[in-house]
N, C-alpha and C positions, 0 to 999 in steps of 0.2 A: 843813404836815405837820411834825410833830416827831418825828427817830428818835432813838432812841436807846436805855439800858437801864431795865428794870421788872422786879420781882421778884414773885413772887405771895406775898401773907398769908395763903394758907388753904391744905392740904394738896389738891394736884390730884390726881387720878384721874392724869395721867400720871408723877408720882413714884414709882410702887408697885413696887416690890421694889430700887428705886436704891441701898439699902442692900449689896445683894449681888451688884452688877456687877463690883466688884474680885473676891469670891471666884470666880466665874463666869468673870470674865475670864482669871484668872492660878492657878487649881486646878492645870493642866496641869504646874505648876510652870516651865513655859519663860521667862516673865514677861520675855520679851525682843522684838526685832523678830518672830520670827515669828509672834506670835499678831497682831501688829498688820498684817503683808506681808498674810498669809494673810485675814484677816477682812475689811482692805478691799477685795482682788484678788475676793473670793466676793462681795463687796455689787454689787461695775462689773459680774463676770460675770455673775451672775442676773438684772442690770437690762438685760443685753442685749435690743437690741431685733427683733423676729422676722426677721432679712431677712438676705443673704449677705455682711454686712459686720461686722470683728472689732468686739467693744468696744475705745477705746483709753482707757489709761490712763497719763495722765502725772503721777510726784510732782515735786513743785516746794521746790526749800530756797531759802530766801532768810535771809540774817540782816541786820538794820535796825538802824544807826547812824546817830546826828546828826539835821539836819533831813527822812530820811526818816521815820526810827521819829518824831520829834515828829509831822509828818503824817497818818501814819498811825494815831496814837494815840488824834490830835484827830476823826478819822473814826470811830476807836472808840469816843467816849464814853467815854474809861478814866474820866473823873476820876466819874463815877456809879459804877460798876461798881468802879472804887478805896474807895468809902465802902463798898460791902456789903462788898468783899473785907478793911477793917481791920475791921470788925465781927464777920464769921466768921472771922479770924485768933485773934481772941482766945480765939475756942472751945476745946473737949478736942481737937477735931479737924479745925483750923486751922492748923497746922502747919508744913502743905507749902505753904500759900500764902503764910504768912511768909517762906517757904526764897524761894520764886520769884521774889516782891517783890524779895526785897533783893537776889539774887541778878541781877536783870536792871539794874538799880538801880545796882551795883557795877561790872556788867559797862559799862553804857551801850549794850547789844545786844538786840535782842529777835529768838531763828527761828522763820520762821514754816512751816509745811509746806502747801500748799496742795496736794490730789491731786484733780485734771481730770481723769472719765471723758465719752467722747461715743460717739454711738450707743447712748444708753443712755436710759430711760425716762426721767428726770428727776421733779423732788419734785411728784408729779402727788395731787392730792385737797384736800379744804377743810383750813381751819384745824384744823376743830374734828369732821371726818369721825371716824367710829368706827377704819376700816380705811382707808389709802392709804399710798401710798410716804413721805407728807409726814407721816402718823402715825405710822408706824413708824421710819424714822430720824428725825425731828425731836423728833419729841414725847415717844412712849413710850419709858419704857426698859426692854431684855430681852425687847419684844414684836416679831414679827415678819408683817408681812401678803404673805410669802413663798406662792403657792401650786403653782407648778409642780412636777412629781416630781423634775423634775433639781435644782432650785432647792442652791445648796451648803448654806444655813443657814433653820435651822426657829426658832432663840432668840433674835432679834436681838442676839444678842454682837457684832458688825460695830462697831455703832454705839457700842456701850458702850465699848469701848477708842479711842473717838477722845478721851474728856475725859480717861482716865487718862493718855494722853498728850501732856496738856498738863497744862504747870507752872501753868498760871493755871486749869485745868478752864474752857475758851473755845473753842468752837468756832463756825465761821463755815459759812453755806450760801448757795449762789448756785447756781439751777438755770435752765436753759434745758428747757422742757415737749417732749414728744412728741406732745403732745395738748392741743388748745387751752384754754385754760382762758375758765369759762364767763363769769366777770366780768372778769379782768384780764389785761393785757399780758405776757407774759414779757419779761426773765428775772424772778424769784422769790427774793427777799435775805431771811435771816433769820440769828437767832444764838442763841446759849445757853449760859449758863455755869450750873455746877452744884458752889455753895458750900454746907459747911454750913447747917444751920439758926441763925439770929442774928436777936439783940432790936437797934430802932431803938436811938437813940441816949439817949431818954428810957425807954427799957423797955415802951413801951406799944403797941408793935409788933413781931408774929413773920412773921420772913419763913422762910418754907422753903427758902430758900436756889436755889431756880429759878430764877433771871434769864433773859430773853426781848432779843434787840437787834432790835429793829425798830421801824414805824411804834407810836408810844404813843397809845394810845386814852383819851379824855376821860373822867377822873376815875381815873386810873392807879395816882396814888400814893398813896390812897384805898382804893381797891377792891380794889387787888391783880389787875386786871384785866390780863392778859398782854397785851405789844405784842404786832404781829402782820406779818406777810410784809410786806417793800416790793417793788413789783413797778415794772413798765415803767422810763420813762425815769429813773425816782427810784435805783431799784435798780442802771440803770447808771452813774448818776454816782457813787454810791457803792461799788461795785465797783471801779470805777478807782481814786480813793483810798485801797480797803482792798487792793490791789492781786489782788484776788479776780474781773478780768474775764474772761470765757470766751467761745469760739468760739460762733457762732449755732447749732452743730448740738446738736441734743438729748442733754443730758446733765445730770452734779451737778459742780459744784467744791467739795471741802468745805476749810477749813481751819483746822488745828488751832494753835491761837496759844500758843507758845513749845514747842513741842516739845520733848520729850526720853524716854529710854528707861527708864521708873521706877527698875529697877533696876540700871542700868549701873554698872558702881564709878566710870567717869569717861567726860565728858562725848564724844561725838564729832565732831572735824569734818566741815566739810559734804562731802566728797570721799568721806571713810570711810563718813557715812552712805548717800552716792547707792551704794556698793558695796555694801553690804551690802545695802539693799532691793534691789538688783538680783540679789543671789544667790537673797537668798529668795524676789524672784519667781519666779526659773527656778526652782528647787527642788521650791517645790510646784504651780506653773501651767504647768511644760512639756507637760502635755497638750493644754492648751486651746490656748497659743500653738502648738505644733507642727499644729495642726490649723488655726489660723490665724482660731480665736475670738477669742484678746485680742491684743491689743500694747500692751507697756509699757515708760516709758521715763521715767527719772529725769534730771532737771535740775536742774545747779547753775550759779553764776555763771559758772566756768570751762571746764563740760563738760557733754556731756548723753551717758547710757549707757543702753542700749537691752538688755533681756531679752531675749535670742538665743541660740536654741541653739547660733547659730554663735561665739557668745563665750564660751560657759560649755558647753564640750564634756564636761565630767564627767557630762553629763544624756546625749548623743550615744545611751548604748548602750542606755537605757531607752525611746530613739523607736524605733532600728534594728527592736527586737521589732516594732513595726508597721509599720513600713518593708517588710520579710521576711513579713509574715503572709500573703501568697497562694505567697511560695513557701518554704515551710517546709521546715525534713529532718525525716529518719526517725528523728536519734539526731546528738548535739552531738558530733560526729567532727572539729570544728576550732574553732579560735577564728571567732567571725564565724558559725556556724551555728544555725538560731533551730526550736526544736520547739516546739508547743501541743498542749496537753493540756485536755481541758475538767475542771471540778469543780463536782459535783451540790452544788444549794443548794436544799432543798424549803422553800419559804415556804409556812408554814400561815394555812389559812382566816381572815376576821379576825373581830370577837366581833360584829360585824356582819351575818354571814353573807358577805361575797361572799368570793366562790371563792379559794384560794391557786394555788399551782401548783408543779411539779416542776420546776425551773430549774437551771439551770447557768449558773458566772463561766468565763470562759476566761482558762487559763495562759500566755503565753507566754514562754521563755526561751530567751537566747543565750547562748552558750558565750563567756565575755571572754576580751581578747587581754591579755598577763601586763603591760600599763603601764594597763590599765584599773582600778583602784582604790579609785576613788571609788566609797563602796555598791557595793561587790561585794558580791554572795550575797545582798541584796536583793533582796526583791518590791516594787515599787511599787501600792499599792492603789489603783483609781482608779473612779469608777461617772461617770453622766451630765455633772456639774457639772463635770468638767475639772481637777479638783484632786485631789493625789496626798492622802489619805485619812490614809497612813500607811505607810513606808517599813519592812516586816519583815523584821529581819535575819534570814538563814535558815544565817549562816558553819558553825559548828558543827557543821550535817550534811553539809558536803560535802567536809570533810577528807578529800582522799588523792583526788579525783576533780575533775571539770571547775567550774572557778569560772564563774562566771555574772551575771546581771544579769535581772532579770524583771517581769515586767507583769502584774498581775492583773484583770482588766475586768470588770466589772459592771452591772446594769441597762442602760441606754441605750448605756452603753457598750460590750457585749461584743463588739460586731461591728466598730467601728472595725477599719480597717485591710483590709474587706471590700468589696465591692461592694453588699453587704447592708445593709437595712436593720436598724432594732431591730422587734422584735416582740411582740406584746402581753402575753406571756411574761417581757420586758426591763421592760416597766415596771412588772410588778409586784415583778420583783426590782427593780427600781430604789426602789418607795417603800419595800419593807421595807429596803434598805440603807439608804434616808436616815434612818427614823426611829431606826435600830441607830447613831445618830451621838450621842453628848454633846454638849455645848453646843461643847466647842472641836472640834467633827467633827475629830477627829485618830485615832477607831480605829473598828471597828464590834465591839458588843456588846450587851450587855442596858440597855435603857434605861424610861425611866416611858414616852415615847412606844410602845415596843414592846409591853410588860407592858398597857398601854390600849388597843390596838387591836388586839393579835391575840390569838388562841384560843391552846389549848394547842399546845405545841410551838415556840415563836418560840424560847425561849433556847437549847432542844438544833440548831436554826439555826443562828443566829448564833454561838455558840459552838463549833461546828462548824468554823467555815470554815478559820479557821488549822492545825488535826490535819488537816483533809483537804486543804487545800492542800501542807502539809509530806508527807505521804503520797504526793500526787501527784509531788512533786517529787523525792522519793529516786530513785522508779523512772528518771528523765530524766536526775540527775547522781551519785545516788551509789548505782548499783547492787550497786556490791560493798564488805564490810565484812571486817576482818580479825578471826574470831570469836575465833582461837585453837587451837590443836589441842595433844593430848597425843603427844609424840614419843616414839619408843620407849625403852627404860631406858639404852640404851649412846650417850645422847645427855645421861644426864643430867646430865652434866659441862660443858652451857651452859644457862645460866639468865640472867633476868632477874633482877636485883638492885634494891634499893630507888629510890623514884621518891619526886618529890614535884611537885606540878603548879602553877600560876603563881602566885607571892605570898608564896611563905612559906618554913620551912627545916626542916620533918618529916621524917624520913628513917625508913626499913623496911628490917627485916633480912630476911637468907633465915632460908630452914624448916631445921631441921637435920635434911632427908631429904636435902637438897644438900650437894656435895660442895667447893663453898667458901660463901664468905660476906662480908658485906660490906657498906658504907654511903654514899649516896649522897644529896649535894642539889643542887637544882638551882631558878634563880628567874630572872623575866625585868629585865633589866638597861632600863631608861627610857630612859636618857641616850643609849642606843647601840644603842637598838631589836632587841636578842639577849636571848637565854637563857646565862648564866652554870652552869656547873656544875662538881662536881668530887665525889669519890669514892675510896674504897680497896675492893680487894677480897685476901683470902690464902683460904688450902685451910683448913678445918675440921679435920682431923686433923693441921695444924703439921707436917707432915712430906712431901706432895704438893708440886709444883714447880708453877709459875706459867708457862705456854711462850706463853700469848698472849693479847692482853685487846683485844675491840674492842667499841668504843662509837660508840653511835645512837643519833638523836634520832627518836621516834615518836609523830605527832600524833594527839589524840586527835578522838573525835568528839560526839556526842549521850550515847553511854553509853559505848561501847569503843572503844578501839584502832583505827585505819585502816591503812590498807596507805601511807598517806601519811609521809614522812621528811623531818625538814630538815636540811641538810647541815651539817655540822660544818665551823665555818670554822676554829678551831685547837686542836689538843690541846696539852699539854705534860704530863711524868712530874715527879713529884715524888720518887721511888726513885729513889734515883740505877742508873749503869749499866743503861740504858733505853732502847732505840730507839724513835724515833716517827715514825710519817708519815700522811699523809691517803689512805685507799684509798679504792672507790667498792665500794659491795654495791646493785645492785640500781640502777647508776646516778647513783646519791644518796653523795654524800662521807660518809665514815664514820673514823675517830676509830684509829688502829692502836698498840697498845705491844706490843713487844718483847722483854721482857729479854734481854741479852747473857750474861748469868751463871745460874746457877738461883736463883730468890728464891721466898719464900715469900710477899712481900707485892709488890704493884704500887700506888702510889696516884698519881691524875693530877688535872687540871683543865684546863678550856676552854669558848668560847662556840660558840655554833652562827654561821649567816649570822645576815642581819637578817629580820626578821620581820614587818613592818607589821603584819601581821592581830592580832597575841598570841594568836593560837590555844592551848590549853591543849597543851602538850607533853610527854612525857616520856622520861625518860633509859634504853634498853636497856645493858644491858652485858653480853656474851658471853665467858665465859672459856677457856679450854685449859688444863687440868691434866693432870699425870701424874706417877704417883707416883715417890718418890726413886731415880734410878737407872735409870726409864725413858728408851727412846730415841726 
């Protein structure tokens, strides 16, 4: 048996659309680790296999110097796979493979990422099957033979971002089966790299740029005839030299050869890297692992870090909401208190005829305690698959009332946390959520899947959800708004003066129905996480006295003004002969000048506390006049 690499000369049926896996992949614009955490974490979870045990998922970094990387190089066949990769270098869009060449080349280092799921179906179906796990991530690309309703991905994007991130477009497979396979032994060794299209060396051969690493079938370099799987005991001796060997229980090890993050400005090491996938695991898979679906855990030479909630307590107050779901309150009266609110989702009929239904996601939110800050005033969107959807910020409307943390549940999902199961109501919202996903499932909205399967009515749906979510949620945390009222005439000697809200240095004068006047800007400071401001105000008729000036900072909300205040950490006058101090109105530190003298002008400046949120802000100013000679 001879393994090694083969390229196919005729355009395959599983090429088709490989053109626009990058725009597919990276539209979302993130084009960082998380469309990579997230894609692989959704391919182990849906491969999950039916029974009471987590998928686990282990990433593996390794970087290969000296006599390993030679080793291992020589188990790879590079020096074949080296001749297509200088032949497609020289292409218009060869480029990155020159970069990687030489770049490994220089380094004398090659990483490799191998990520080990088990408890997981494994690359189960023929070669050359229409539909099976072994066609859809191996073979095709952008295709997916996903069929469950919870399943997280309908596009196969999973797969497609494992070549982008590899500097060589090389990726390795080694599966242990769930299911016997009917001619061969497991485990199941295959590979694939995905270069330009490039002419042999004479011109009189086009390769598609496809390469296959495995057993090579007679008359290969000829035919264009793709190798194919090396399985049994062949598969594991090379497994061990690729250092690609896995545990007997059923799963995929896939590994992507020379890693790195397309768009990173510079390169990371392997410490930084094992943290970061492990942020992004908990990030967007704390549902599934809090429930004790997946487990994951990244290894490097030095250390191995495990996706725990108990390590990444920033996720803590997003589990709590289901932690609290059977015993919920009536109204977020403290930190630590968790209310649910259901929100009506009518999925309509589909063009099919079968039935829709009147459904509801359910809300739940808790009241945060004031060091919780990570995603505060976040919803987490989460349906069947266990993966947070999409993280929406809701800060904005809850100026001036109880900060929060929230769960949105869906389909399969909305009962977690319940003794209940889901019902057959759940999974119909469950398949209308999924197909409401784009290819990077990161939001739910109108999609071609949706538009093709349901009748009228999907988009006013889907689009729906977030107005009625927001709507739900005002009543729960910010029932009361500050509209504004008209005070009577012999007050109109306090007014608010000009404002200007975060970023810029516009200022507004009063109306000359008021009886001073005056200019004010005000902008948030980066460096020192405050709001900067300063201002003058004097009496309109030049001749009224200035007896008191105090200044507020008042947050704003969605449209208006809140009853919310940030404290004034220092004033100072710039008029001379000027008292100042810091009073409280209302609780909240508020801004005082004085004059010592009678003056006609007052002007100051100062920042507020610190601000994390940068909530849009603005500046009140209250004056005391009376005219010359008053006492």
């Amino acid at each position: 048996m001879t393994v090694g690499w083969g390229f196919t000369t005729s355009s395959p049926t599983e090429a088709r659309y490989g053109d626009d896996v990058a725009k597919y992949a990276m539209s979302d614009g993130d084009q960082g680790l998380k469309t990579f955490v997230r894609e692989i974490l959704q391919n182990s979870n849906d491969a999950q296999l039916d029974n009471d045990e987590p998928a686990q998922v282990t990433f593996r970094i390794d970087s290969l110097e000296g006599n390993e990387l030679e080793e291992y190089l020589d188990a790879l066949d590079a020096s074949t796979w080296s001749e297509h990769a200088e032949l497609a270098a020289s292409t218009e869009s060869g480029g990155h493979i020159v970069d990687a060449m030489s770049r490994i080349e220089e380094e004398e280092s090659l990483r490799i990422l191998t990520i080990e799921d088990e408890n997981t179906e494994g690359l189960l179906g023929a070669e050359t099957a229409d539909e099976s796990n072994f066609t859809a991530l191996v073979r095709d690309v952008l295709f997916s033979s996903k069929s469950g309703d919870t399943a997280g991905g309908s596009y196969g994007l999973g797969k497609a971002v494992l070549w982008l991130f590899s500097g060589l477009s090389m990726v390795l497979f080694n599966s242990t089966l769930s299911e016997p396979d009917p001619k061969d032994d497991p485990p199941r060794l295959v590979g694939r790299t995905r270069l330009p299209t490039h002419k042999s060396t004479d011109g009189n051969t086009v390769y598609q740029g496809h390469g296959w690493f495995g057993e090579k079938q007679e008359g290969n370099e000829d035919s264009g005839d793709r190798p194919e799987s090396v399985w049994g005991g062949e598969a594991e001796e090379l497994a061990d030299s690729l250092r690609l060997a896995r545990p007997e229980r059923s799963g995929t090890s896939i590994q992507v050869v020379d890693f790195r993050v397309p768009t990173a400005e510079e390169r990371l090491d392997d410490e930084e890297l094992a943290k970061r996938i492990t942020e992004n695991a908990v990030e967007w898979f704390w549902p599934a692992i809090y429930r004790g679906n997946l487990q994951v855990t990244v290894e490097t030479a030095d250390e191995t870090h495990e996706a725990a909630l108990e390590e990444n307590q920033q996720y803590a107050p997003f589990a709590s909401c289901l932690d609290s779901r059977e015993q919920t309150d009536d109204e977020l009266a403290e930190a630590g208190d968790v209310v649910e609110a259901a929100v009506d989702l009518d999925v309509p009929s589909k063009a099919d005829g079968t039935s829709g239904v009147d459904g509801e996601l359910s809300l739940l939110v808790r009241r945060a305690h004031n060091d919780e800050r990570h995603k505060r005033n976040s919803i987490a969107f989460v349906r069947g698959a266990g993966m947070v959807v999409e993280y929406y910020d809701r800060d904005r409307i809850v100026v001036g009332n109880e900060d929060f943390h929230a769960v949105l549940l869906g389909g399969k999902a909305r009962p977690w946390g319940t003794e209940q199961g889901s019902s057959d109501d759940d999974a119909i919202v469950e398949g209308f959520l999924t197909a409401a996903e784009p290819p990077q499932h990161d939001e739910w909205k109108r999609t071609e899947t949706l538009a093709n399967t349901y009748s009228q009515g999907f988009r006013t749906a889907v689009e729906g959800i977030k107005s009625d979510v927001t709507d739900r949620l005002r009543t729960l945390v910010a029932p009361n708004v500050d509209r504004g009222t008209a005070g009577p005439e012999r007050l109109g000697n306090r007014f608010r003066i000009g404002n200007k809200s975060r970023g810029g240095g516009s200022t507004q004068k009063s109306p000359s129905s008021q009886r001073v006047t005056g200019e004010t800007s005000m902008s948030f400071d980066k460096e020192f996480d405050h709001w900067a401001f300063e201002g003058e105000v004097k009496p309109l008729d030049g001749k009224s006295e200035i007896r008191k000036v105090t200044v507020s900072l008042v947050r704003m909300g969605e449209e208006r003004a809140t009853n919310d205040r940030l404290p004034v950490e220092e004033i100072s006058a710039k008029t001379p002969e000027v008292s100042v101090s810091l009073g409280e109105k209302g609780d909240v530190q508020v801004g005082q000048l004085i004059p010592n003298s009678p003056t006609t002008s007052v002007a100051f400046e100062g920042f507020s506390d610190i601000d994390p949120r940068q909530v849009e802000t603005r500046l009140k100013v209250s004056v005391d006049v009376a005219s010359g000679g008053e006492s």
